[in-house]
PDB file with SEQRES, HELIX, SHEET and CRYST1 records, atoms N, CA, C and O in Angstrom:
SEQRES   1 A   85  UNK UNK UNK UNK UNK UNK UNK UNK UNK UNK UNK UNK UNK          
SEQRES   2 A   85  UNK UNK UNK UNK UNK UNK UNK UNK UNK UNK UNK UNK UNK          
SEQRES   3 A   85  UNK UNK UNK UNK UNK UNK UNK UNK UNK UNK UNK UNK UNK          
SEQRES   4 A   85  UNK UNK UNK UNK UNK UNK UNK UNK UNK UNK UNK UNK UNK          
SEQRES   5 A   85  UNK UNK UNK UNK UNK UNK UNK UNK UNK UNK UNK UNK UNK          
SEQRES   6 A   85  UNK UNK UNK UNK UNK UNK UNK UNK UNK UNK UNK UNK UNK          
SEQRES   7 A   85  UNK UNK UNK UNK UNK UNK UNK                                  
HELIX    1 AA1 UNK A    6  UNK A    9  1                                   4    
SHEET    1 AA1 3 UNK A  29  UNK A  30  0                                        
SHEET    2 AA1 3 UNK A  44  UNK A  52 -1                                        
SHEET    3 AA1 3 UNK A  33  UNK A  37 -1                                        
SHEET    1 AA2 2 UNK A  44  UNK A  52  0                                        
SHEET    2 AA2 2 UNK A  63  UNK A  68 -1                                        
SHEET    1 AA3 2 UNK A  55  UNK A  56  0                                        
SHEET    2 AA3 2 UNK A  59  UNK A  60 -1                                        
CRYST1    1.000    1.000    1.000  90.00  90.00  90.00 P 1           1          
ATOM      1  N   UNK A   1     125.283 124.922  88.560  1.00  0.00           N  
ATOM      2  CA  UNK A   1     125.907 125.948  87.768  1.00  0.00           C  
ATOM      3  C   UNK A   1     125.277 125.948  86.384  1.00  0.00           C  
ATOM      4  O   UNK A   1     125.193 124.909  85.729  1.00  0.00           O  
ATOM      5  N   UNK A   2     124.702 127.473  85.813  1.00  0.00           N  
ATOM      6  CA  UNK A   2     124.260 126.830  84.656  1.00  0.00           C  
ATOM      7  C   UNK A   2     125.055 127.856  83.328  1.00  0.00           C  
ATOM      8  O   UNK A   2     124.561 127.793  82.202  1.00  0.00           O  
ATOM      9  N   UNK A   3     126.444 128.883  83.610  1.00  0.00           N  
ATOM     10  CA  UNK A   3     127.537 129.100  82.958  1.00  0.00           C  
ATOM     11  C   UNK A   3     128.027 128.016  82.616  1.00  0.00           C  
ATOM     12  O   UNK A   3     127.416 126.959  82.777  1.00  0.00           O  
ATOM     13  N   UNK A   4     129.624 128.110  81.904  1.00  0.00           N  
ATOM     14  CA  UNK A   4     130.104 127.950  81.147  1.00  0.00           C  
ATOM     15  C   UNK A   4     130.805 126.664  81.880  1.00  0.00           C  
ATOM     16  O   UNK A   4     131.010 125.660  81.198  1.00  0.00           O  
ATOM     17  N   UNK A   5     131.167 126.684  83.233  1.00  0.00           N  
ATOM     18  CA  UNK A   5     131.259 125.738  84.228  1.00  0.00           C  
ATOM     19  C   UNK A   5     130.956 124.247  84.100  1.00  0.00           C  
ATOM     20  O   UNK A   5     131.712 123.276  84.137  1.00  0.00           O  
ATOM     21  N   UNK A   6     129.344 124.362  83.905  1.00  0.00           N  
ATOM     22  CA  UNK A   6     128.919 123.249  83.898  1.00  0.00           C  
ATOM     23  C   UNK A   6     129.247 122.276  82.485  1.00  0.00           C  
ATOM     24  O   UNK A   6     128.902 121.097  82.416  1.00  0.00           O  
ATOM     25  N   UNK A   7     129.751 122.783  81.725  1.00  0.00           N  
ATOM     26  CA  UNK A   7     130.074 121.715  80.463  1.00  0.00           C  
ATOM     27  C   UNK A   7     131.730 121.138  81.017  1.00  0.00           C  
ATOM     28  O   UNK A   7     132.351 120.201  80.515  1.00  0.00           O  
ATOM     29  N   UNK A   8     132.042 121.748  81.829  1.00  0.00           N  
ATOM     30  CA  UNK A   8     133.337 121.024  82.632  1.00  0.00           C  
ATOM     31  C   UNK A   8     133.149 120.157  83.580  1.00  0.00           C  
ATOM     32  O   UNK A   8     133.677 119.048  83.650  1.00  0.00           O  
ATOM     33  N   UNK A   9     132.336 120.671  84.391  1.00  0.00           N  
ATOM     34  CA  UNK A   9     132.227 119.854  85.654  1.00  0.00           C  
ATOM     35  C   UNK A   9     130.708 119.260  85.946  1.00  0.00           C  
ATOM     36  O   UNK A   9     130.360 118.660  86.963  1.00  0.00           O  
ATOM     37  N   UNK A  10     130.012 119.534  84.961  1.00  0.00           N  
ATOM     38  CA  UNK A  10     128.671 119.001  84.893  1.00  0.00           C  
ATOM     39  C   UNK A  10     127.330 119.512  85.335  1.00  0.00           C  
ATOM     40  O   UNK A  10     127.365 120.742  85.341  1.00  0.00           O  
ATOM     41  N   UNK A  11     126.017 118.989  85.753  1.00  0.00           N  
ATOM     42  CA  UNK A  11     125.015 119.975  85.985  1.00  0.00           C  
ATOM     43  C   UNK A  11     125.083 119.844  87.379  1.00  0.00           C  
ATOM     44  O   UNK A  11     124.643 120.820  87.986  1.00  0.00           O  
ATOM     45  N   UNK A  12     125.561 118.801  88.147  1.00  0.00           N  
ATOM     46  CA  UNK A  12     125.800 118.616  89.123  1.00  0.00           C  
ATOM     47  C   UNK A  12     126.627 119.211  90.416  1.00  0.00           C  
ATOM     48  O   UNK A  12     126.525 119.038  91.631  1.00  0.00           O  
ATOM     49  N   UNK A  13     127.881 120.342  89.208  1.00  0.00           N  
ATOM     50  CA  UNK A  13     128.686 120.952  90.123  1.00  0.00           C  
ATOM     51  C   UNK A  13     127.993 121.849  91.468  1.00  0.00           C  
ATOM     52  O   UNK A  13     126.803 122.122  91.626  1.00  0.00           O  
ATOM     53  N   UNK A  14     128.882 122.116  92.151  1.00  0.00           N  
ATOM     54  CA  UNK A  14     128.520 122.262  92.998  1.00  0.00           C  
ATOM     55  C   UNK A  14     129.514 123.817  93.062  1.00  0.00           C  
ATOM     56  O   UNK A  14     130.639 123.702  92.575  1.00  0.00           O  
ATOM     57  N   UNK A  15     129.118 125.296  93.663  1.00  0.00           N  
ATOM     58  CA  UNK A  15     130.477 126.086  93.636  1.00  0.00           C  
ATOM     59  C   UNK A  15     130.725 126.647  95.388  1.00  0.00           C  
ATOM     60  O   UNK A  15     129.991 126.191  96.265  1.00  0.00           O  
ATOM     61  N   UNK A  16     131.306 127.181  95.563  1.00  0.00           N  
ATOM     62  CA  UNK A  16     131.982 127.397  97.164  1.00  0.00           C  
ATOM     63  C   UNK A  16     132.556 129.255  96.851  1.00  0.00           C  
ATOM     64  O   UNK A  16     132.976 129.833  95.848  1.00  0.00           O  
ATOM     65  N   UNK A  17     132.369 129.564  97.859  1.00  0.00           N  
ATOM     66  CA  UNK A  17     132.764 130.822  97.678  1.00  0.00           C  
ATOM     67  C   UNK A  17     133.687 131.106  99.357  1.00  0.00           C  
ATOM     68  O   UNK A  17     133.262 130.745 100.454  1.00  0.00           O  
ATOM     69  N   UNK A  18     134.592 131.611  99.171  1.00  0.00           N  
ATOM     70  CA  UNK A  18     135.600 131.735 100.533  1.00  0.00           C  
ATOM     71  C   UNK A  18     135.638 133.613 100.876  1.00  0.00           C  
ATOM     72  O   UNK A  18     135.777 134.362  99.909  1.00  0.00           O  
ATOM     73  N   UNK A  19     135.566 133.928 101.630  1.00  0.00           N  
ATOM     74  CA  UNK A  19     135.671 134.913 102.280  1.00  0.00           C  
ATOM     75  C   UNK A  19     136.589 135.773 102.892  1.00  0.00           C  
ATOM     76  O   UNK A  19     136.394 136.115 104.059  1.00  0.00           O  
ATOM     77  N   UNK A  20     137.299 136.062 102.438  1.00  0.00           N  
ATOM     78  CA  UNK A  20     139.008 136.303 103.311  1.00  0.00           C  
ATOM     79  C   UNK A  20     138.667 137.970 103.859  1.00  0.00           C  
ATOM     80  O   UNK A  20     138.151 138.955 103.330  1.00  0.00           O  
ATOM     81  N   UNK A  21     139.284 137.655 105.255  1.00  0.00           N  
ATOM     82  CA  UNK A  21     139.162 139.151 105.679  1.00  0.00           C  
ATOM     83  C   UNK A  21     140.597 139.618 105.984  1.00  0.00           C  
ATOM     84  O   UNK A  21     141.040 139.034 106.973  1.00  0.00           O  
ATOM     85  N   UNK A  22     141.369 140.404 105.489  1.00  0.00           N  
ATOM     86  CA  UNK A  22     142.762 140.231 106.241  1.00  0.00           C  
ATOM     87  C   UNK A  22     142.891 141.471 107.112  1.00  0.00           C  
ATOM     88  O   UNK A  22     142.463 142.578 106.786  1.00  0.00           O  
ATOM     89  N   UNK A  23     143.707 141.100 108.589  1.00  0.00           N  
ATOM     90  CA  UNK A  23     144.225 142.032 109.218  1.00  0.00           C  
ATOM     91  C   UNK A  23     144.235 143.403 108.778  1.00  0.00           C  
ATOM     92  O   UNK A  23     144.460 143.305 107.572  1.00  0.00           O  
ATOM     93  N   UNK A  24     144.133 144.488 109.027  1.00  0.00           N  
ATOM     94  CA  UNK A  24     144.716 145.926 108.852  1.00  0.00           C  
ATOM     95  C   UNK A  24     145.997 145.701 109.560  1.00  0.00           C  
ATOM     96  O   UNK A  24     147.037 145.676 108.902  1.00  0.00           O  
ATOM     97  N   UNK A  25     146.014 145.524 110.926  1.00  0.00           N  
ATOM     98  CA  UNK A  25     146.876 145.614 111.830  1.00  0.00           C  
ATOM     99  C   UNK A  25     146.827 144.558 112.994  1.00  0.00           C  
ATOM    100  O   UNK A  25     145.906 144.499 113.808  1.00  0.00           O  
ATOM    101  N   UNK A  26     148.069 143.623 112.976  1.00  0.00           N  
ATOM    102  CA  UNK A  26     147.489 142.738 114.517  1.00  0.00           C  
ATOM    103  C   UNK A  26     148.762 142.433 114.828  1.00  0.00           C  
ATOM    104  O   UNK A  26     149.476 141.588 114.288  1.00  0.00           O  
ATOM    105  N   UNK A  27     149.152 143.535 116.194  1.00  0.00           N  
ATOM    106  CA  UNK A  27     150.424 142.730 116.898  1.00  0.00           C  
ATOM    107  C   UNK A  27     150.392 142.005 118.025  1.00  0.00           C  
ATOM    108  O   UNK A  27     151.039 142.376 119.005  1.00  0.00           O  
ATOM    109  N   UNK A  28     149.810 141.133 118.040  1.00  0.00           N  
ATOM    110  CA  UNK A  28     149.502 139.960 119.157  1.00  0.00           C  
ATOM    111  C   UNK A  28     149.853 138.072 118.798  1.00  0.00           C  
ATOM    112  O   UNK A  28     150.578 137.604 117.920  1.00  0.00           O  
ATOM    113  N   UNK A  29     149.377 137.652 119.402  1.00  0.00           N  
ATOM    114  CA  UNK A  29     149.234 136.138 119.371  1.00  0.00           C  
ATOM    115  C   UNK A  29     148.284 135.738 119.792  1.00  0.00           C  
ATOM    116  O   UNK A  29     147.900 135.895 120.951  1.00  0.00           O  
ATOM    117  N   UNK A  30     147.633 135.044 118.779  1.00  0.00           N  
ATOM    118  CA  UNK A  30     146.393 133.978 118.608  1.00  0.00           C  
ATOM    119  C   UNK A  30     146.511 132.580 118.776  1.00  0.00           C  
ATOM    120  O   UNK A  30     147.383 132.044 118.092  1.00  0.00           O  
ATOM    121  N   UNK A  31     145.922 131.952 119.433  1.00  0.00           N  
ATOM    122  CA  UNK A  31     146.003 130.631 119.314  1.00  0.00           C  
ATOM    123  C   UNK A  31     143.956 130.195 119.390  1.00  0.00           C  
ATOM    124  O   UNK A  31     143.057 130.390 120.209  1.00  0.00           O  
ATOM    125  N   UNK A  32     144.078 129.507 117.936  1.00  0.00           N  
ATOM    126  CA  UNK A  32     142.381 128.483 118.032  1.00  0.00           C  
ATOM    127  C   UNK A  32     142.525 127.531 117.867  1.00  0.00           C  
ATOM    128  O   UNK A  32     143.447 127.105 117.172  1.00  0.00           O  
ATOM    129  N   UNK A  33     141.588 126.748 118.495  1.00  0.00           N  
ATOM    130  CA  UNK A  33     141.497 125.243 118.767  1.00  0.00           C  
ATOM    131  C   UNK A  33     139.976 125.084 118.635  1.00  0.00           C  
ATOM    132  O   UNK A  33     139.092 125.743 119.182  1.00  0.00           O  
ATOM    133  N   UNK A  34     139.866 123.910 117.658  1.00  0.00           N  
ATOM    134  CA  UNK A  34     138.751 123.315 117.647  1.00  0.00           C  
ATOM    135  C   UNK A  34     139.057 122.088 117.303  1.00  0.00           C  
ATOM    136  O   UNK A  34     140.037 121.675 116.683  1.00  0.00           O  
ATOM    137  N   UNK A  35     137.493 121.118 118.070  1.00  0.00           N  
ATOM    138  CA  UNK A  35     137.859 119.627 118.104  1.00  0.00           C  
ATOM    139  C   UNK A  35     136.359 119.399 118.117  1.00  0.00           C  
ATOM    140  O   UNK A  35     135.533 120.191 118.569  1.00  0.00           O  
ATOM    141  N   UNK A  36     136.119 118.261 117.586  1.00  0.00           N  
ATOM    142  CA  UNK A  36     134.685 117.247 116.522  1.00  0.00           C  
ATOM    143  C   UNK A  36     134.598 116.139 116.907  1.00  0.00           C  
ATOM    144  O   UNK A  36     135.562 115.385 116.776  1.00  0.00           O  
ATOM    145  N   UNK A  37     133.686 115.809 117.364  1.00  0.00           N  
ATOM    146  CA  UNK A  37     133.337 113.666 117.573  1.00  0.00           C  
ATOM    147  C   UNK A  37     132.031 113.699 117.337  1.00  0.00           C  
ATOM    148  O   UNK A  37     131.170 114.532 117.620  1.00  0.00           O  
ATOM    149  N   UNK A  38     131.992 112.434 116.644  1.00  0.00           N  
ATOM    150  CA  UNK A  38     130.413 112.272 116.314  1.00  0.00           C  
ATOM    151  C   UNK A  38     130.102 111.706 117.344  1.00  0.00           C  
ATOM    152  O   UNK A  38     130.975 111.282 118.101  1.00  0.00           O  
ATOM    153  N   UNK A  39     128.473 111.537 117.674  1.00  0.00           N  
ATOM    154  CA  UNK A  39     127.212 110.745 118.526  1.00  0.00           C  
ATOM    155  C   UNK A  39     128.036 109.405 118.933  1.00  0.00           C  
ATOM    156  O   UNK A  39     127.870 109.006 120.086  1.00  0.00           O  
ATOM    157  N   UNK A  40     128.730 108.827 118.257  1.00  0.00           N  
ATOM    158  CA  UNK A  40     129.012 107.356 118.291  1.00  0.00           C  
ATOM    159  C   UNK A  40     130.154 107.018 119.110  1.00  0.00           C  
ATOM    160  O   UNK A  40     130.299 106.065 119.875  1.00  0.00           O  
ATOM    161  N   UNK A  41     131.231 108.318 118.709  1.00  0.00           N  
ATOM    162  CA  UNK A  41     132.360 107.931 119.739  1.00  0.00           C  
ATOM    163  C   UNK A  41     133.239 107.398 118.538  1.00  0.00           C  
ATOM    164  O   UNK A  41     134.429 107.531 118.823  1.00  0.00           O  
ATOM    165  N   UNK A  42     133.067 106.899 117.421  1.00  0.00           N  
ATOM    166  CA  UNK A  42     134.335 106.442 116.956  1.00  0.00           C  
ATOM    167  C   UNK A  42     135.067 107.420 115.535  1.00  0.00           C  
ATOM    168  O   UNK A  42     135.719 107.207 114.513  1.00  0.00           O  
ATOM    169  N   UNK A  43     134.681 108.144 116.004  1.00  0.00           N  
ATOM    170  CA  UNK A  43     135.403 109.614 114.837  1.00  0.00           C  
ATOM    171  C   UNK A  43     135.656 110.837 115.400  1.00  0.00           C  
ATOM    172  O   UNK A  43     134.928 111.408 116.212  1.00  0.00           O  
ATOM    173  N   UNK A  44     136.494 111.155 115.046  1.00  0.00           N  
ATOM    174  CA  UNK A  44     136.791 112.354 115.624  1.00  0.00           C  
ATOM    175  C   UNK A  44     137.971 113.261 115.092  1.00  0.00           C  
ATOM    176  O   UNK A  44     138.939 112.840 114.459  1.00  0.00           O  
ATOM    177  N   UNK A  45     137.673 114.915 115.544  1.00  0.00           N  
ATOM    178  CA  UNK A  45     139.065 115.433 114.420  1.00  0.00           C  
ATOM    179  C   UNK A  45     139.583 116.978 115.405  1.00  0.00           C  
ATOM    180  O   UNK A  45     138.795 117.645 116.076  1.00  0.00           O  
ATOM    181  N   UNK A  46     140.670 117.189 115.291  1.00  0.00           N  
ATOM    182  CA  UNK A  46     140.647 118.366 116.480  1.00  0.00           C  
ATOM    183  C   UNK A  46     141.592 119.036 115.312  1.00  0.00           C  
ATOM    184  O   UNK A  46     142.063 118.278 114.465  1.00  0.00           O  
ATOM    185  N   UNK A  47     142.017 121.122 115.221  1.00  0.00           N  
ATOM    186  CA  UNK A  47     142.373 121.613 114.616  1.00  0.00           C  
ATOM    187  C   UNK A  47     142.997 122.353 115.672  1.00  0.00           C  
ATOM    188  O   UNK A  47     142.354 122.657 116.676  1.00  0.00           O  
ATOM    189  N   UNK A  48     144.300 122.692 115.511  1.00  0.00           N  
ATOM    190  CA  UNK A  48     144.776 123.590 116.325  1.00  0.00           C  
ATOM    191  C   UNK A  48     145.728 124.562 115.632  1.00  0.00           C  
ATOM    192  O   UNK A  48     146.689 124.102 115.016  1.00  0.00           O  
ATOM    193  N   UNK A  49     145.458 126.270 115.715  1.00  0.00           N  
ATOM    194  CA  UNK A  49     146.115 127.185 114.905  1.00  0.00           C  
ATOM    195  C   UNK A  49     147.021 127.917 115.439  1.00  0.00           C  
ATOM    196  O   UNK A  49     147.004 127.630 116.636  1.00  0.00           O  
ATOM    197  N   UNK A  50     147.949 128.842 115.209  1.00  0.00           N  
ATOM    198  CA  UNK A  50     148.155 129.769 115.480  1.00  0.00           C  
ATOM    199  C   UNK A  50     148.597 131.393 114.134  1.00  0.00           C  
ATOM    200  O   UNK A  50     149.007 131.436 112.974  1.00  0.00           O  
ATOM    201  N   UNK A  51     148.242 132.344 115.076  1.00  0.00           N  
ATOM    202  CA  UNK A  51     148.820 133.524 114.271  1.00  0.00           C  
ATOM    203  C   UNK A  51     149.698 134.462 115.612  1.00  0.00           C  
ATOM    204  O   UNK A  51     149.306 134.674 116.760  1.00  0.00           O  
ATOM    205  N   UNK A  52     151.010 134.895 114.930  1.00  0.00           N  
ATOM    206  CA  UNK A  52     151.795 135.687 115.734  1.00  0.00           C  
ATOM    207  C   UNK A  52     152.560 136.720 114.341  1.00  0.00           C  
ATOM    208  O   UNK A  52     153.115 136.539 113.257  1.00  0.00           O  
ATOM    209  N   UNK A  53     152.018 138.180 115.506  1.00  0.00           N  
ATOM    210  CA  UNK A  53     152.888 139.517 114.720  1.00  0.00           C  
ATOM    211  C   UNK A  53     153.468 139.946 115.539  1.00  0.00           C  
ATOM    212  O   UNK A  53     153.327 139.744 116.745  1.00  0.00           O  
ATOM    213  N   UNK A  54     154.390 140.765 114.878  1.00  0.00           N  
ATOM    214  CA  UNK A  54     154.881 141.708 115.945  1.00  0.00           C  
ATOM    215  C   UNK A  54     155.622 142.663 114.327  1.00  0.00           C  
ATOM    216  O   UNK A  54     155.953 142.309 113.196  1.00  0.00           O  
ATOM    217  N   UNK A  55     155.593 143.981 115.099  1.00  0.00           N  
ATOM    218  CA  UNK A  55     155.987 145.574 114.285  1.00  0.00           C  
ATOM    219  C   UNK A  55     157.384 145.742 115.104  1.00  0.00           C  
ATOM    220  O   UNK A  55     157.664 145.446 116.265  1.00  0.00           O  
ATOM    221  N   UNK A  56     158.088 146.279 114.153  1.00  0.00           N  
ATOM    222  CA  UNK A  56     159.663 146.503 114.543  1.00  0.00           C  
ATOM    223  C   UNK A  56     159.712 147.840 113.406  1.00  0.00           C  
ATOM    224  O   UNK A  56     160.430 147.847 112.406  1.00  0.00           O  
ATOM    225  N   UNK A  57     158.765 148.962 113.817  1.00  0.00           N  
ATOM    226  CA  UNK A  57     159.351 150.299 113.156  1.00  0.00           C  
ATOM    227  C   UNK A  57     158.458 149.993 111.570  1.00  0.00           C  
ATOM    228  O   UNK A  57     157.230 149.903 111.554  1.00  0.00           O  
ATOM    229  N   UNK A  58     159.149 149.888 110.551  1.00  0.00           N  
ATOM    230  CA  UNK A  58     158.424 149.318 109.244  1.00  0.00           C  
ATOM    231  C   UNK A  58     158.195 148.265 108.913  1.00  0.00           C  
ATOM    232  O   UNK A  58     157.523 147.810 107.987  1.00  0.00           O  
ATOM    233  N   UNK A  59     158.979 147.673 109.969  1.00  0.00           N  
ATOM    234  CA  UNK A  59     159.113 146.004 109.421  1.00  0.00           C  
ATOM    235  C   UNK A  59     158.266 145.249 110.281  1.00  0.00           C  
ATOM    236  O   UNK A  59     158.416 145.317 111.501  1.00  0.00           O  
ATOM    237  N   UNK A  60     157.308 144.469 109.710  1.00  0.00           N  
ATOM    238  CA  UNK A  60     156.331 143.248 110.775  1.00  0.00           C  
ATOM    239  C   UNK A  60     156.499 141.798 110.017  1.00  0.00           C  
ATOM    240  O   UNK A  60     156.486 141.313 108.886  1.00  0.00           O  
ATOM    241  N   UNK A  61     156.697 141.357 111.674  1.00  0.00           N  
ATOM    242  CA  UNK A  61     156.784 139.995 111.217  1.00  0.00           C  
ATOM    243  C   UNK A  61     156.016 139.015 111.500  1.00  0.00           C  
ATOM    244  O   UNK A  61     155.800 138.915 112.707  1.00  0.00           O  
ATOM    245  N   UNK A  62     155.334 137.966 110.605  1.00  0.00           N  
ATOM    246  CA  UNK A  62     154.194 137.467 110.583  1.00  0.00           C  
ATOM    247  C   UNK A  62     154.535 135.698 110.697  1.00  0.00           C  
ATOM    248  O   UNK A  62     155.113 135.051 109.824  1.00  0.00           O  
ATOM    249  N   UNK A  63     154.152 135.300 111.652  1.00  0.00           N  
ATOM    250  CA  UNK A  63     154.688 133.874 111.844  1.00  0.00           C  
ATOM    251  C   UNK A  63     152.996 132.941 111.983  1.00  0.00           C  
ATOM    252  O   UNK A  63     152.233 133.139 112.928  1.00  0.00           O  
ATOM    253  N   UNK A  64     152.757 132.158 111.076  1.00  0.00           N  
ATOM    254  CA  UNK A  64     151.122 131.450 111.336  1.00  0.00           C  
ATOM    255  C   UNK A  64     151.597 129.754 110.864  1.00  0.00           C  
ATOM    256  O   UNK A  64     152.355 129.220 110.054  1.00  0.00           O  
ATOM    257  N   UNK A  65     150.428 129.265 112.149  1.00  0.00           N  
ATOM    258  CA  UNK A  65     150.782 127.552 111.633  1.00  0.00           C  
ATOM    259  C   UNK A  65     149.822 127.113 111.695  1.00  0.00           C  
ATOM    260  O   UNK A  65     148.925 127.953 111.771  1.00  0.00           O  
ATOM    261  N   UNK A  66     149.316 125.500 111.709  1.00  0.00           N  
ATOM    262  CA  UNK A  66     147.776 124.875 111.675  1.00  0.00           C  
ATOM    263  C   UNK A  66     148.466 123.682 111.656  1.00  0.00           C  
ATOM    264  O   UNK A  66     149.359 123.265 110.919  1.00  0.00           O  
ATOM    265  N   UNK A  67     147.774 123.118 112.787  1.00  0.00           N  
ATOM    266  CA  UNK A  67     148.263 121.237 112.663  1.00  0.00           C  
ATOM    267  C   UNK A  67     146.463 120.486 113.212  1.00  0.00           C  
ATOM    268  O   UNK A  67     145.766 120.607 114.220  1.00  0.00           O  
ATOM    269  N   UNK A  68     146.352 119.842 112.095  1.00  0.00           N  
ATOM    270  CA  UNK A  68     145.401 119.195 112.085  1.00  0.00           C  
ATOM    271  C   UNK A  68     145.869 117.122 112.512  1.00  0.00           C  
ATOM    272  O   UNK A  68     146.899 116.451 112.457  1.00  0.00           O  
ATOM    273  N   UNK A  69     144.620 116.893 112.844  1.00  0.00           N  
ATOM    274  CA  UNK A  69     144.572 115.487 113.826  1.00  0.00           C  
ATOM    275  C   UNK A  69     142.920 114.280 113.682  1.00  0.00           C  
ATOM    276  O   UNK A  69     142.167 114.200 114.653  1.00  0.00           O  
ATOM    277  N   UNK A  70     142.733 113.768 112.838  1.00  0.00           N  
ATOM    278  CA  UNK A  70     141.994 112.960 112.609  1.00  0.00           C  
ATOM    279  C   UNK A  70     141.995 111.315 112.986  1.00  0.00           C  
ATOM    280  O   UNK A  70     142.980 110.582 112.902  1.00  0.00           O  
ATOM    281  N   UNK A  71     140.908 110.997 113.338  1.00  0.00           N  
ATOM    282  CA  UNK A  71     141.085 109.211 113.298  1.00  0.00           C  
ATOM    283  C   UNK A  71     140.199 109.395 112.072  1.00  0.00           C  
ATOM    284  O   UNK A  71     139.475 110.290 111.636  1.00  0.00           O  
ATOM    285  N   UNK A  72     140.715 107.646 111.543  1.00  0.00           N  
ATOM    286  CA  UNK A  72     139.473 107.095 110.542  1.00  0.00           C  
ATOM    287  C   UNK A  72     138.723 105.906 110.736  1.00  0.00           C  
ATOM    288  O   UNK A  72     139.152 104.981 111.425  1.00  0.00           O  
ATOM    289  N   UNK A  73     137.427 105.883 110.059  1.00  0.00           N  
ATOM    290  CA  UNK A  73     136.771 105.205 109.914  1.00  0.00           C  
ATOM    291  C   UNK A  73     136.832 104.299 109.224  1.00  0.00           C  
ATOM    292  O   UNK A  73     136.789 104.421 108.000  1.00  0.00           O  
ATOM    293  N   UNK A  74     136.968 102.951 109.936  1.00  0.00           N  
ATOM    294  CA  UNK A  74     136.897 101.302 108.847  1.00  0.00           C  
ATOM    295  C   UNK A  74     135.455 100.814 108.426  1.00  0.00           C  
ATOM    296  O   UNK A  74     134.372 101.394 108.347  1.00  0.00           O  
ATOM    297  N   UNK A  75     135.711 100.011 108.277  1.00  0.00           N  
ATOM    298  CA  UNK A  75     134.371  99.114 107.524  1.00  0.00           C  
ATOM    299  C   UNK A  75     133.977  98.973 108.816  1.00  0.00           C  
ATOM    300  O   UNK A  75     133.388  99.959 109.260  1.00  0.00           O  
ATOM    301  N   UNK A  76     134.133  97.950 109.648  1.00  0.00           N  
ATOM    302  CA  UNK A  76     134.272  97.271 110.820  1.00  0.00           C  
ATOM    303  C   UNK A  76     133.388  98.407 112.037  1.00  0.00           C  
ATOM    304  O   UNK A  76     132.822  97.949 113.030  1.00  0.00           O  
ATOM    305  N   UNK A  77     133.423  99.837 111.723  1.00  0.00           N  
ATOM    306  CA  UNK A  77     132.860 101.111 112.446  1.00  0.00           C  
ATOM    307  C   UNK A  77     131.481 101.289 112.179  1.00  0.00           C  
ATOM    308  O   UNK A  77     130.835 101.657 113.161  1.00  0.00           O  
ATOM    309  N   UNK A  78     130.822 101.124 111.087  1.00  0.00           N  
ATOM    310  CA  UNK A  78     130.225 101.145 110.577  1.00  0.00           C  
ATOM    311  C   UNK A  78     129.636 100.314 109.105  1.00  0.00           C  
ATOM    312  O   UNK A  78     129.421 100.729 107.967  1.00  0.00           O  
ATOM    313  N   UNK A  79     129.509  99.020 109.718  1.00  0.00           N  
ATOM    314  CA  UNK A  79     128.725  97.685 109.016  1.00  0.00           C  
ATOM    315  C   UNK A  79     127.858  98.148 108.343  1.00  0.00           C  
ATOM    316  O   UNK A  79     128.118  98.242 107.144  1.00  0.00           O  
ATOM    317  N   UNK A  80     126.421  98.648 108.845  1.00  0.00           N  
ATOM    318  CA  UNK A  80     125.044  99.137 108.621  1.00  0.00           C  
ATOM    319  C   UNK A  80     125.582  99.797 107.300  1.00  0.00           C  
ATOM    320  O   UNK A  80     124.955  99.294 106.368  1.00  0.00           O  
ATOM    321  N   UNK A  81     126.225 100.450 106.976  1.00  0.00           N  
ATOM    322  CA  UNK A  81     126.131 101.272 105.348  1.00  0.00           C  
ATOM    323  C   UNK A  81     127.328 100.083 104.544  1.00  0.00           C  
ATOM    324  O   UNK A  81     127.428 100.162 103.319  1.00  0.00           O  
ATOM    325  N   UNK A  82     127.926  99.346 105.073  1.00  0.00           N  
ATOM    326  CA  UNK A  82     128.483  98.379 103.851  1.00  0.00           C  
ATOM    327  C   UNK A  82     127.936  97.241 103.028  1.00  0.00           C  
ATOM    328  O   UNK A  82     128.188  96.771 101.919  1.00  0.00           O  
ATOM    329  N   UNK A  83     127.003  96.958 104.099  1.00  0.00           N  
ATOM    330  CA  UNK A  83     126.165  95.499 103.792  1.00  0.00           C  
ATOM    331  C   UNK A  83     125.252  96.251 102.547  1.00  0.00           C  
ATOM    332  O   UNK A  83     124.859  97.417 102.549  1.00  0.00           O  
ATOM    333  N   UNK A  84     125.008  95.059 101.325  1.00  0.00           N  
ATOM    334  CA  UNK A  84     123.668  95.563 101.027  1.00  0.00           C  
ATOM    335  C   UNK A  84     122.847  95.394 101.502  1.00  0.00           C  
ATOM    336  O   UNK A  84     122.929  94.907 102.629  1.00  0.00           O  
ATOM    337  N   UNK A  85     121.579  95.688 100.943  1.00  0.00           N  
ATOM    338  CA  UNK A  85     120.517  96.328 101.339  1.00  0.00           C  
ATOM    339  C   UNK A  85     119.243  94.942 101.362  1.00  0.00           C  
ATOM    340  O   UNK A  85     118.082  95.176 101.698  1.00  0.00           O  
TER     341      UNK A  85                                                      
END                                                                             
């Protein structure tokens, strides 16, 4: 960043930009699922969503959830990056 930014967060910051698209119209039910493991087998993370509408004349009703599920990583998983060098 080389605004006004960087005397806050440094030359280093880093910025992210998010994208939102919203519905016009959606009277259905969604459900996504996604799930992650690395090469190794000992990490892993699964995401599971939902979105539900439904229209009643003027009135819509909008019901959305997200339950997320991770293991973690110990020392003990990965030695090779704790030891020095």
């Amino acid at each position: 960043m080389t605004d006004g930014a960087a005397a806050l967060y440094g030359t280093d910051a880093v910025a992210e930009v998010v994208n939102m698209i919203p519905y016009r119209s959606f009277d259905d039910f969604k459900i996504d699922a996604y799930e992650e493991q690395d090469s190794r087998g000992d990490f892993w993370r699964r995401e599971t969503s939902f979105l539900a509408d439904r229209s009643f004349g003027d009135v819509d009703i909008v019901l959305a959830g997200s339950y997320n599920a991770n293991d973690t990583l110990s020392w003990h998983d990965r030695p090779e990056y704790v030891l020095p060098d």
